[in-house]
Backbone as CSV, one residue per row, in Angstrom:
resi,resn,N_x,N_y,N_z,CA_x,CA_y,CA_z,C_x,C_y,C_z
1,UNK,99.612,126.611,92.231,99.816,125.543,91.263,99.922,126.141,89.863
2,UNK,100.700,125.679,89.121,101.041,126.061,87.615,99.718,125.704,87.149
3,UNK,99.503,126.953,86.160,98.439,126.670,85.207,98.956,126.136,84.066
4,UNK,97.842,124.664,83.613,98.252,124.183,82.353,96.997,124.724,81.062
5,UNK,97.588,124.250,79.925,97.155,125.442,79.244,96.218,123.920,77.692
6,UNK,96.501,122.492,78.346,95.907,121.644,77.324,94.323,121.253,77.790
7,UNK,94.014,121.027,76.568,92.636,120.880,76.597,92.701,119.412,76.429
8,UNK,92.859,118.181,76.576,93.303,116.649,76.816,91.857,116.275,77.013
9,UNK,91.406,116.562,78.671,89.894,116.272,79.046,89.065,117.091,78.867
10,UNK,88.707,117.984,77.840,87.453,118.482,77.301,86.440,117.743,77.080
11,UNK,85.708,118.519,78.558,84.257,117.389,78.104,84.125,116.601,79.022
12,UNK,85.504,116.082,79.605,84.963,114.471,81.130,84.772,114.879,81.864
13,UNK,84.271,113.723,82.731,84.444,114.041,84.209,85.398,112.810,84.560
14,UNK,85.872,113.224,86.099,86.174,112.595,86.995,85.820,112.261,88.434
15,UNK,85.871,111.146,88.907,85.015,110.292,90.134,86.626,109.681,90.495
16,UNK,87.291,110.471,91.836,88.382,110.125,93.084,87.782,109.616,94.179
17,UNK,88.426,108.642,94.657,87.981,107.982,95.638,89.228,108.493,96.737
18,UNK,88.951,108.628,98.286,89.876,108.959,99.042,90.831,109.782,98.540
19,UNK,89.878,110.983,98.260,90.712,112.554,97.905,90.131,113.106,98.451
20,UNK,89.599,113.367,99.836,89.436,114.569,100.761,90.940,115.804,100.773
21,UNK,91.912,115.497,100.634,93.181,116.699,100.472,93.317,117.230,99.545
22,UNK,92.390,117.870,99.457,92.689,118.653,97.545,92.595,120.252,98.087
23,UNK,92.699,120.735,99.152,93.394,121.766,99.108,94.018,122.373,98.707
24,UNK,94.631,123.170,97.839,95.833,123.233,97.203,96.715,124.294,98.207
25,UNK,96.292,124.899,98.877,97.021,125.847,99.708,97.424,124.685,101.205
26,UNK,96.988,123.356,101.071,97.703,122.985,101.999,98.593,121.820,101.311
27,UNK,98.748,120.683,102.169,100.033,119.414,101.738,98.319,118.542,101.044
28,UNK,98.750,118.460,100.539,97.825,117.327,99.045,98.282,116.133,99.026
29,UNK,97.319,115.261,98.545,97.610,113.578,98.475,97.198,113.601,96.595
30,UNK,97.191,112.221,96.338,97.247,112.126,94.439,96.243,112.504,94.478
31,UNK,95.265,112.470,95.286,93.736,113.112,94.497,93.847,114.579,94.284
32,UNK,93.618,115.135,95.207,94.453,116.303,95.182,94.903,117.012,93.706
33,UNK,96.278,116.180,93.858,96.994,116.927,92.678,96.533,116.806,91.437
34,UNK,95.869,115.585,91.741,94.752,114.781,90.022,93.759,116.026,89.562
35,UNK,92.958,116.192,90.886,91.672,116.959,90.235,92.173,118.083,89.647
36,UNK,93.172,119.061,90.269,93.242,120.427,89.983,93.621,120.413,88.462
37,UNK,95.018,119.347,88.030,95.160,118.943,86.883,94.405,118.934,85.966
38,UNK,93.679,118.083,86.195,92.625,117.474,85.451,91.672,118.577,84.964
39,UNK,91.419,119.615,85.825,90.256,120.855,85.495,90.445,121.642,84.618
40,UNK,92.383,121.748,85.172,93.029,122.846,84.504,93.597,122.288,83.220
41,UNK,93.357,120.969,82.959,93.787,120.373,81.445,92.107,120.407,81.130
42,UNK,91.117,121.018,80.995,89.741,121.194,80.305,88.433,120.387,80.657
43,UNK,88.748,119.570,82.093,88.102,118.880,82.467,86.639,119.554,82.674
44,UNK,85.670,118.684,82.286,84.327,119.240,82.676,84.046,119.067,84.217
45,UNK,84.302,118.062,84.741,83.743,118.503,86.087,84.924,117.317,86.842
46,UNK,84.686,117.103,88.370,85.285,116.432,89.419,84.236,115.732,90.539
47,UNK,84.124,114.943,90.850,83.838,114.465,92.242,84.594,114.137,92.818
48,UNK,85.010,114.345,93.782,86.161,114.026,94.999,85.027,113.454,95.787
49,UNK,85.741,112.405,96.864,84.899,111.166,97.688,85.848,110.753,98.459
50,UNK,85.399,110.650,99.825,86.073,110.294,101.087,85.165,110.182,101.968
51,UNK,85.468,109.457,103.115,84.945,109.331,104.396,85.291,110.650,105.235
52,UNK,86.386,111.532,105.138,86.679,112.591,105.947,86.217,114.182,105.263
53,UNK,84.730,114.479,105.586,83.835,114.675,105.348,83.918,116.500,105.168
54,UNK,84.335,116.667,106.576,85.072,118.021,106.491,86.212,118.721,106.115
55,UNK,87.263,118.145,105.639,88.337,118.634,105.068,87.676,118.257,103.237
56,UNK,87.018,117.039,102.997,86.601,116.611,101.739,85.485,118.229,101.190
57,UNK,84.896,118.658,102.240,83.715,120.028,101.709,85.015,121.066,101.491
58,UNK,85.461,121.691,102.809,86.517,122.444,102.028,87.461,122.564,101.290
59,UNK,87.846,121.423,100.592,88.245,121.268,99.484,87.707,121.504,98.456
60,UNK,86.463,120.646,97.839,85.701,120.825,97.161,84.938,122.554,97.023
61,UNK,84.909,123.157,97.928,84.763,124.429,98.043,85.883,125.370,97.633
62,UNK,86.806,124.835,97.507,88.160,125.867,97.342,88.381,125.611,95.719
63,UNK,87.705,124.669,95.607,87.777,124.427,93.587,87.092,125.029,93.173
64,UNK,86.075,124.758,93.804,84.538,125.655,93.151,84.814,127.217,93.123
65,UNK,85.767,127.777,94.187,86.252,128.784,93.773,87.164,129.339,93.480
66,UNK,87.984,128.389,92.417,88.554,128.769,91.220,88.268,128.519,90.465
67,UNK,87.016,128.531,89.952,85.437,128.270,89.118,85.450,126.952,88.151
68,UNK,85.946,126.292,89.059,85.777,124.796,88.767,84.353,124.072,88.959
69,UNK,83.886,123.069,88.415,82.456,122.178,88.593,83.088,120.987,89.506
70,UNK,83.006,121.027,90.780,83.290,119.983,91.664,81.778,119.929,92.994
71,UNK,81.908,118.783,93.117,81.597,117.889,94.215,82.283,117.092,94.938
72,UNK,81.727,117.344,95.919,82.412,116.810,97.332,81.273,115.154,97.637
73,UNK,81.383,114.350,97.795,80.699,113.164,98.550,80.902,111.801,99.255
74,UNK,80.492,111.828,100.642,80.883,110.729,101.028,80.709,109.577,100.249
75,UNK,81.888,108.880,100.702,81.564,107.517,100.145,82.818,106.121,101.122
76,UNK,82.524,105.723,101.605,82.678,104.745,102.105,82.932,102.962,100.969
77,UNK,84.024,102.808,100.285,84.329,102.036,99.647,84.110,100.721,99.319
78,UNK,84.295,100.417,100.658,83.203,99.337,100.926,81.942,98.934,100.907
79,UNK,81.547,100.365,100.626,79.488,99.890,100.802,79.303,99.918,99.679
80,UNK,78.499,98.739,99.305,77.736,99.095,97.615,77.202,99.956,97.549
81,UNK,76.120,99.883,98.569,74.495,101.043,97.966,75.451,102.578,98.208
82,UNK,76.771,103.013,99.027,77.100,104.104,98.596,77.734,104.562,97.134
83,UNK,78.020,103.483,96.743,79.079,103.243,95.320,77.724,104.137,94.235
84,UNK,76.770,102.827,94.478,75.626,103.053,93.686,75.176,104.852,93.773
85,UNK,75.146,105.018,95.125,74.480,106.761,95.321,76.052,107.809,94.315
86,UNK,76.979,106.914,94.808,77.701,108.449,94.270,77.712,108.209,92.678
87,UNK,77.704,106.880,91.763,77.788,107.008,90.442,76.501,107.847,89.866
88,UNK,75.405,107.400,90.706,73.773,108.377,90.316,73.895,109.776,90.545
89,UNK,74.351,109.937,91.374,74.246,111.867,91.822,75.542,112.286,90.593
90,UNK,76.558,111.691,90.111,77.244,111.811,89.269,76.761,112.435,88.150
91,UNK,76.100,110.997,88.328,75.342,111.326,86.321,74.182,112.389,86.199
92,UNK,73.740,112.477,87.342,72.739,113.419,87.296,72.972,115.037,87.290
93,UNK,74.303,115.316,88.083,74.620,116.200,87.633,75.719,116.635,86.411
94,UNK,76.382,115.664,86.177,77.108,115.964,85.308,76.903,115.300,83.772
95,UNK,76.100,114.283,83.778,75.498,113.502,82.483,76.352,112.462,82.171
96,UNK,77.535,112.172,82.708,78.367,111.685,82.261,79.261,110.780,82.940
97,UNK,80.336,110.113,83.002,81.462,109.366,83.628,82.530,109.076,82.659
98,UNK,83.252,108.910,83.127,84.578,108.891,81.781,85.836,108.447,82.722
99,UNK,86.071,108.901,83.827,87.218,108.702,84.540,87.153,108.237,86.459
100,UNK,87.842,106.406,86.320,87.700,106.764,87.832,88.790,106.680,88.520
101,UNK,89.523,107.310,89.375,90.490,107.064,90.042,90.589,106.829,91.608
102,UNK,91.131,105.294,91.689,90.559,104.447,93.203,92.005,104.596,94.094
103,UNK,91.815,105.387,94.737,92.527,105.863,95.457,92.968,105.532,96.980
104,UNK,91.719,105.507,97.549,91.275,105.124,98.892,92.279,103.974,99.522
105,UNK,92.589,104.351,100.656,93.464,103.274,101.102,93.529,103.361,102.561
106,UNK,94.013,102.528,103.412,94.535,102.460,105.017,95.915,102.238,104.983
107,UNK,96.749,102.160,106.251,98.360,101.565,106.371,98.455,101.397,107.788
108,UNK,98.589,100.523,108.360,98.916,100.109,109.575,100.601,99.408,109.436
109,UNK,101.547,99.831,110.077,103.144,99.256,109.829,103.244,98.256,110.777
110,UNK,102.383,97.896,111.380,102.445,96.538,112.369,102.483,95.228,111.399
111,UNK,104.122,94.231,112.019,104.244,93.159,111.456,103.015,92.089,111.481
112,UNK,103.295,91.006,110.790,102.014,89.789,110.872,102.033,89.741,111.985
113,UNK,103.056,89.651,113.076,102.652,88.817,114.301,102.218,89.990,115.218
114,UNK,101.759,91.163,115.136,101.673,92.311,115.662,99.901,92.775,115.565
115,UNK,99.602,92.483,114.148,98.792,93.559,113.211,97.496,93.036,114.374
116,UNK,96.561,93.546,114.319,94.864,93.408,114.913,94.312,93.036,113.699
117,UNK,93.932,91.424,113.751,93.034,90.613,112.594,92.193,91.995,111.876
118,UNK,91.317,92.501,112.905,90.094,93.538,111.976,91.030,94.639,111.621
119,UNK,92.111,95.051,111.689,92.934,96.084,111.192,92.926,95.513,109.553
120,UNK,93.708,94.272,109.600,93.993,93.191,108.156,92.555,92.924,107.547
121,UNK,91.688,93.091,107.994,90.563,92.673,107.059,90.266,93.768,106.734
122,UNK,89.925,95.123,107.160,89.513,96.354,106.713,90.535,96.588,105.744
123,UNK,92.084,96.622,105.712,92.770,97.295,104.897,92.722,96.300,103.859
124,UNK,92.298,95.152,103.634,92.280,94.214,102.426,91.146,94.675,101.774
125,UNK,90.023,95.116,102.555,88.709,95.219,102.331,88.917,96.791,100.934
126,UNK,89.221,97.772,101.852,89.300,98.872,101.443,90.242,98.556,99.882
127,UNK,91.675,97.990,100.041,92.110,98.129,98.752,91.558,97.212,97.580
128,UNK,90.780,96.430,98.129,90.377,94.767,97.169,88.659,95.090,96.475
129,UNK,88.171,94.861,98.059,86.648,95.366,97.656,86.400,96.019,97.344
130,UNK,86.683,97.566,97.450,86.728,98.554,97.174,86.928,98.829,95.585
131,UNK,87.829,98.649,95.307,88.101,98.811,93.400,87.133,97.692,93.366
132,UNK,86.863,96.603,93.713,85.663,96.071,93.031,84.241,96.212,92.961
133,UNK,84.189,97.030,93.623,82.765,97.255,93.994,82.665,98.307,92.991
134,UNK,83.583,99.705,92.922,83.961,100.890,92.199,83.931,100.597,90.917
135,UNK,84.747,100.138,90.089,84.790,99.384,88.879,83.712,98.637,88.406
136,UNK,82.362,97.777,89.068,81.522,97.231,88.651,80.012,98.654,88.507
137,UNK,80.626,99.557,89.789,79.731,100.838,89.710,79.586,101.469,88.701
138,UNK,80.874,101.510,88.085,81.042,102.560,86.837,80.996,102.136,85.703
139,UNK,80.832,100.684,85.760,81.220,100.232,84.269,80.471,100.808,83.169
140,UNK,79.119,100.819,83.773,78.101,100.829,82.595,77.842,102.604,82.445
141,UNK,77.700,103.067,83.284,77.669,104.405,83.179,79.005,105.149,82.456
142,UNK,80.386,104.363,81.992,81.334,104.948,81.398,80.951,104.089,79.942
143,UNK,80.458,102.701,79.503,79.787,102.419,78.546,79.039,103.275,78.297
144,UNK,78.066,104.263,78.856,77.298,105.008,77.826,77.693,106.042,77.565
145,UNK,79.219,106.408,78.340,79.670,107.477,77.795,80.659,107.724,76.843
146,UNK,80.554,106.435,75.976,81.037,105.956,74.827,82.853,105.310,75.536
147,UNK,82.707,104.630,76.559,84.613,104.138,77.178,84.814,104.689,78.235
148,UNK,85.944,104.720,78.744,86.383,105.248,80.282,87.770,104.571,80.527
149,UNK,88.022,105.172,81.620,89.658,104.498,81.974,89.569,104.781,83.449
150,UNK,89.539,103.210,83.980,89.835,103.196,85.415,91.613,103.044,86.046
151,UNK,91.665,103.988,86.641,93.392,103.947,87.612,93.335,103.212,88.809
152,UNK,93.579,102.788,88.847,93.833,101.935,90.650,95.511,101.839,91.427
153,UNK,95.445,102.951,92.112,96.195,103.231,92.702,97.306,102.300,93.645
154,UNK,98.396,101.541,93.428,98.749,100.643,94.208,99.806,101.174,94.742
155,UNK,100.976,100.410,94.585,102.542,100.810,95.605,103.343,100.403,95.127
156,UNK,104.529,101.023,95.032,106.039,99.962,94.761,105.890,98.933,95.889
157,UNK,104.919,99.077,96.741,105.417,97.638,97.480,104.130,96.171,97.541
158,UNK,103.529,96.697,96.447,103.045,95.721,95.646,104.250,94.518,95.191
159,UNK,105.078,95.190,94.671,106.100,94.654,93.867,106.935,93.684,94.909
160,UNK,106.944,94.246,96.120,107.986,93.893,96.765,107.477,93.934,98.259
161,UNK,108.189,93.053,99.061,107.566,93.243,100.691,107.536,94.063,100.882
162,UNK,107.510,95.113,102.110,107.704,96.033,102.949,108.024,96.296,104.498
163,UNK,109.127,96.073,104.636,108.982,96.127,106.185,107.927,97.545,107.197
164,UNK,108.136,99.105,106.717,107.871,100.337,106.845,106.357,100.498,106.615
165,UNK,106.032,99.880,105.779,104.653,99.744,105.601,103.447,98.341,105.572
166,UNK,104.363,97.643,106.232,103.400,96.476,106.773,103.247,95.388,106.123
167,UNK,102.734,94.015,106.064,102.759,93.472,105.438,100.987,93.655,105.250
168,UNK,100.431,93.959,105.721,99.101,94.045,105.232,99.118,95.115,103.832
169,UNK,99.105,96.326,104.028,99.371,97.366,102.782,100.029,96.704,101.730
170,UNK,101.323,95.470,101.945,101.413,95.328,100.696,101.344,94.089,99.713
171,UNK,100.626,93.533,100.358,99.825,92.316,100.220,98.393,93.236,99.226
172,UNK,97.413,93.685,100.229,96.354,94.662,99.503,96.596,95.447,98.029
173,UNK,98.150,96.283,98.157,98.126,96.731,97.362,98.653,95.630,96.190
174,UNK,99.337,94.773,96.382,99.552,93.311,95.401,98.654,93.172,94.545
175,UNK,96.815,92.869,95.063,96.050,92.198,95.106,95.530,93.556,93.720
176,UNK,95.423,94.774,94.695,94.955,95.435,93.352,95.191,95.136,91.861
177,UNK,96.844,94.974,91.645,97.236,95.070,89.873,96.767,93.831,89.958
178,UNK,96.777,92.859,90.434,96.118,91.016,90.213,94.556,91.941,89.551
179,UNK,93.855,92.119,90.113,92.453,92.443,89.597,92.563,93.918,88.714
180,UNK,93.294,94.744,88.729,93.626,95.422,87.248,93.810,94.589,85.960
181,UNK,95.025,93.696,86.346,94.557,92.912,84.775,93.090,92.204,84.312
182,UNK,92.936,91.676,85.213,91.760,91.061,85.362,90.176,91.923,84.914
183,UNK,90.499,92.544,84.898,89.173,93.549,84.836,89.540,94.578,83.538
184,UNK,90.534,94.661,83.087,91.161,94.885,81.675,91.000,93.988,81.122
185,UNK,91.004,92.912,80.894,90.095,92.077,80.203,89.054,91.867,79.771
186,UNK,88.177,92.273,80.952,86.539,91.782,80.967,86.267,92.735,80.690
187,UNK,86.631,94.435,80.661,85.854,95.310,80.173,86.361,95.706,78.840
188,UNK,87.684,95.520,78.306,88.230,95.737,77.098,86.498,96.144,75.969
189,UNK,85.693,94.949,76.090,84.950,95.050,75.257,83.875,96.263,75.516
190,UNK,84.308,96.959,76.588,83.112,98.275,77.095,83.671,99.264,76.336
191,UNK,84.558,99.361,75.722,85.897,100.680,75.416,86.420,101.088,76.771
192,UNK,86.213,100.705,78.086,87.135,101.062,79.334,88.573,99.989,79.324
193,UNK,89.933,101.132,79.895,90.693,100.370,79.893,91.083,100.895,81.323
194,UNK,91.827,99.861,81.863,92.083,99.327,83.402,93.450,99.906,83.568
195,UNK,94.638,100.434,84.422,95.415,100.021,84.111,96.063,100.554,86.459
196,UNK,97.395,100.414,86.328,98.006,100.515,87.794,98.832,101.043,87.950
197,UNK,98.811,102.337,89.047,100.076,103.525,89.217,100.214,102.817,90.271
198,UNK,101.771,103.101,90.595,102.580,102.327,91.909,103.911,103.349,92.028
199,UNK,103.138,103.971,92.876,104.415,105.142,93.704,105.166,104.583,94.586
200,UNK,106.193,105.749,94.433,106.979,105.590,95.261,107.025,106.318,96.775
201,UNK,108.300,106.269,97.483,107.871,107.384,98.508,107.734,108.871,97.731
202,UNK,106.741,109.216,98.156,105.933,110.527,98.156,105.400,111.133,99.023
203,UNK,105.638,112.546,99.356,105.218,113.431,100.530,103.575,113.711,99.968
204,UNK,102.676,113.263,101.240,101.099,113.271,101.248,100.638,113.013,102.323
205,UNK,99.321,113.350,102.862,98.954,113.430,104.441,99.306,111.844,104.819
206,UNK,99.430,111.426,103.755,99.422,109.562,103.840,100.481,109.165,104.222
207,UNK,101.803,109.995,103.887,103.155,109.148,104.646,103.649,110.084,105.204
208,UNK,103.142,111.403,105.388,104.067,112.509,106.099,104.583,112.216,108.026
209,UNK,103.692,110.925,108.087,104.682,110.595,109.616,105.855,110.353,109.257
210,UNK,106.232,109.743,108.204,107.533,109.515,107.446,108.644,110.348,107.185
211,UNK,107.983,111.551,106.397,108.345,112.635,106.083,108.946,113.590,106.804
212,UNK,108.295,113.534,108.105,108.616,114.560,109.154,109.307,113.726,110.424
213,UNK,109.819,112.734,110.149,110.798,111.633,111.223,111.965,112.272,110.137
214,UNK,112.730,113.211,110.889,114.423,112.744,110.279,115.219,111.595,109.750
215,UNK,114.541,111.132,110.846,115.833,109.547,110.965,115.133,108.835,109.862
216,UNK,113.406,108.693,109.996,113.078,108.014,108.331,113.378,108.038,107.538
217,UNK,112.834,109.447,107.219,113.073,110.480,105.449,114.337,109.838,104.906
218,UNK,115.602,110.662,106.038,116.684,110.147,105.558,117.027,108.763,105.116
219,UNK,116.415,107.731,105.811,116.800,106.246,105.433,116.225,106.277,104.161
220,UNK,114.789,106.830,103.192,114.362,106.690,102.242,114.845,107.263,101.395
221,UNK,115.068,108.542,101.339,115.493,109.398,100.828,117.342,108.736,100.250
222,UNK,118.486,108.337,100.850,119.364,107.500,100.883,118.934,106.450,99.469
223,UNK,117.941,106.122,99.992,117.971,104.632,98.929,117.072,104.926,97.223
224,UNK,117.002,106.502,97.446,116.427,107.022,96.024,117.332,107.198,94.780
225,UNK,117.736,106.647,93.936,118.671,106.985,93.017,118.239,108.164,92.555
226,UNK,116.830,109.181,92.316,116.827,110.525,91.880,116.986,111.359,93.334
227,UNK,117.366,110.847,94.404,117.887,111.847,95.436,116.874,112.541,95.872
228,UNK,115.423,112.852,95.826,114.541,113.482,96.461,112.759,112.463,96.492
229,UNK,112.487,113.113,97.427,110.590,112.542,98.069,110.401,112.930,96.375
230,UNK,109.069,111.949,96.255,108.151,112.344,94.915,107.237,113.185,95.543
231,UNK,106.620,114.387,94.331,105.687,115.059,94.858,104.064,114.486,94.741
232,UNK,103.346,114.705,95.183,102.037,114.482,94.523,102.146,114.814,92.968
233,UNK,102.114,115.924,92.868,102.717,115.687,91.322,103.011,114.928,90.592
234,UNK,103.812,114.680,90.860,104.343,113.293,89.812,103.809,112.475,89.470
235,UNK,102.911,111.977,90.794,101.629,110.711,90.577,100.908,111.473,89.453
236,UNK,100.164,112.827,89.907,99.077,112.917,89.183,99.703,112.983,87.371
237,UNK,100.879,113.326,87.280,100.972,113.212,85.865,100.592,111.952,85.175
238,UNK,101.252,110.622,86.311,101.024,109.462,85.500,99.567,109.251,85.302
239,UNK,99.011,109.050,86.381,97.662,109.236,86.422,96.806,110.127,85.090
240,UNK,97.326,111.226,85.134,95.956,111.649,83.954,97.032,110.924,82.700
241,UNK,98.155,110.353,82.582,98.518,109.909,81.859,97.741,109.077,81.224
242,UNK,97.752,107.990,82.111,96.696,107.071,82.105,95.066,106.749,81.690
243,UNK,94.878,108.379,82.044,93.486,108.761,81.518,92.977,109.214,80.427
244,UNK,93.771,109.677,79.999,94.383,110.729,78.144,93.877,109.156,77.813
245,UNK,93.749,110.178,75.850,94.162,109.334,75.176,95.340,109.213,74.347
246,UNK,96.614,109.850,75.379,98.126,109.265,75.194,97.565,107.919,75.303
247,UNK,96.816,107.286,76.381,97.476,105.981,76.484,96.573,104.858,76.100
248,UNK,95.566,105.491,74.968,94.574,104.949,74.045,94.985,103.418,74.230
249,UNK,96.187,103.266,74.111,96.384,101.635,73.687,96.852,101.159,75.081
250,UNK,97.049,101.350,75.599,97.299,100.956,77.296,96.480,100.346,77.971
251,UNK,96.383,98.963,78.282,95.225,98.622,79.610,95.695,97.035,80.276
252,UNK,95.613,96.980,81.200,95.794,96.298,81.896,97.512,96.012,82.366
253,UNK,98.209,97.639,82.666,99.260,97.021,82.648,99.755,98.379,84.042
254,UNK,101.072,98.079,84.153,101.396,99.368,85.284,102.274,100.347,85.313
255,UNK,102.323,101.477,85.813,103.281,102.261,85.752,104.117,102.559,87.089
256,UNK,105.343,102.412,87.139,106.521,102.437,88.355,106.750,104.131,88.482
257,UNK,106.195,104.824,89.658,106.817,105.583,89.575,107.066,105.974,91.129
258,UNK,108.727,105.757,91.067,109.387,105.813,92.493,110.642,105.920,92.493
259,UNK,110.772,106.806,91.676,112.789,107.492,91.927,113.427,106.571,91.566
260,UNK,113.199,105.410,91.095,114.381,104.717,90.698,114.380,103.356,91.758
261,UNK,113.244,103.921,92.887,113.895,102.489,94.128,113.573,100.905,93.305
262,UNK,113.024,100.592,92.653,112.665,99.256,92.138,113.793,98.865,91.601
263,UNK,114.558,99.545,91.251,115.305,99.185,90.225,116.540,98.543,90.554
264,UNK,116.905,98.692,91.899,117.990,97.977,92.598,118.588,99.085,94.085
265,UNK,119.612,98.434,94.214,120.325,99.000,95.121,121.219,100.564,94.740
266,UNK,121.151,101.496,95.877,122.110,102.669,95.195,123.259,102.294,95.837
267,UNK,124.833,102.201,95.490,125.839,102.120,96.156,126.749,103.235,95.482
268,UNK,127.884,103.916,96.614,128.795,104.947,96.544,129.522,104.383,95.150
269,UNK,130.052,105.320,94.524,130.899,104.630,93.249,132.409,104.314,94.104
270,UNK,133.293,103.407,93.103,133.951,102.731,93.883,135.045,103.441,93.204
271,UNK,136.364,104.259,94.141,137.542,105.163,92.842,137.781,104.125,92.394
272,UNK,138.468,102.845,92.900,139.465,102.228,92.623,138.597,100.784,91.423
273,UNK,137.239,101.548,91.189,137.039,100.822,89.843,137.102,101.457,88.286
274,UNK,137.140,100.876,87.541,137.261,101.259,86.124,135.868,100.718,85.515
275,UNK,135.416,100.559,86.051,134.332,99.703,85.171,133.236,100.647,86.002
């Protein structure tokens, strides 16, 4: 990974939710690409947090030795009293909170008339409850660290149905920016501001069944007006975008980043037009 050379987060920390892939020597998801960023822009420390417990340690181990201040800890999104344990072991070791990025997610591509009810309640659970539970965890502990800026990770298909990714995923991820604004509001007065990244297709352990289907890729890939997969990368730029204070005045609002697909249809140019 390119070394960056700004000092932006001198001094924070950061608290990822469902970033067990921060490997960097393997395929990475946004957490991932967030933390290393984030360290290597002057960050004081990281917690990475997932349910997948063993790829989440050796990760966290592979930062620590590129003499980074990281932690690894379960956390299960849904549970309060874990919310509660990981903001405390936080502060205790690091003194601080400043940044959270809610990441955590499920995807089942089974239609409504298909899906398993407890499939649809867990993945509502995970993207809904989850930032709410997270966001009420941190509030006060980023109040005493004079503000904070929560990211909540959604989808271009927030915006829009999805056949490929279900109607559950994008319903959930809908629901997130609904309670991003919402919670940009109510904390405005903490100095935390709220705000919503919504990727596009992007290669990550999360869609690489996608990725590695020919016949998919290509159908996605086709309908990209910048012509290629987003990297993890890309997210994480918006993301610490989001977290800077570039975006001091920013909250409660979202950022599109997906090659162009929102924006309409790509069609062949036509010779026999002038226009």
């Amino acid at each position: 990974m390119t070394m960056r050379f700004s000092n932006r987060f001198d001094g924070k920390v950061a608290l990822l939710t469902g970033s067990a892939a921060s490997n960097n020597e393997e395929l990475m998801g946004f957490g991932g690409a967030t933390a290393w960023r984030f360290l290597e822009e002057g960050g004081k420390g990281v917690v990475i947090t997932d349910v997948q417990d063993d790829i989440g340690e050796k990760s966290a181990l592979k930062l620590r030795e590129a003499g980074h201040d990281v932690m690894y800890l379960h956390l299960d999104v849904t549970d309060e009293t874990e919310w509660e344990s990981v903001v405390q072991q936080t502060l205790d070791h690091f003194g601080r909170l400043d940044v959270l990025v809610n990441i955590a997610g499920i995807l089942d591509p089974k239609s409504i008339l298909d899906i398993e009810t407890d499939v649809w309640v867990k993945t509502m659970e995970i993207s809904t409850v989850g930032i709410f539970l997270g966001t009420r965890a941190v509030a006060s502990a980023m109040e005493r660290s004079g503000g904070g800026a929560i990211i909540n990770l959604a989808s271009m298909a927030a915006k829009q149905g999805s056949g490929s990714y279900g109607s559950a995923y994008s319903f959930s991820r809908g629901g997130m920016h609904n309670f991003t604004q919402s919670s940009a509001l109510q904390l405005s007065e903490l100095g935390i501001r709220v705000n919503t990244i919504m990727p596009g297709w992007v290669h990550t352990p999360f869609t690489d069944y996608l990725y590695s289907d020919t016949e998919q890729s290509k159908y996605r890939l086709d309908r990209v007006p910048l012509k290629r997969w987003g990297k993890p990368d890309d997210i994480a730029a918006g993301i610490l975008f989001l977290a800077s204070d570039d975006a001091s005045y920013m909250t409660g609002g979202e950022l599109l980043i997906d090659g162009g697909v929102s924006a309409g249809s790509v069609r062949p140019a036509n010779p026999k037009s002038n226009s």
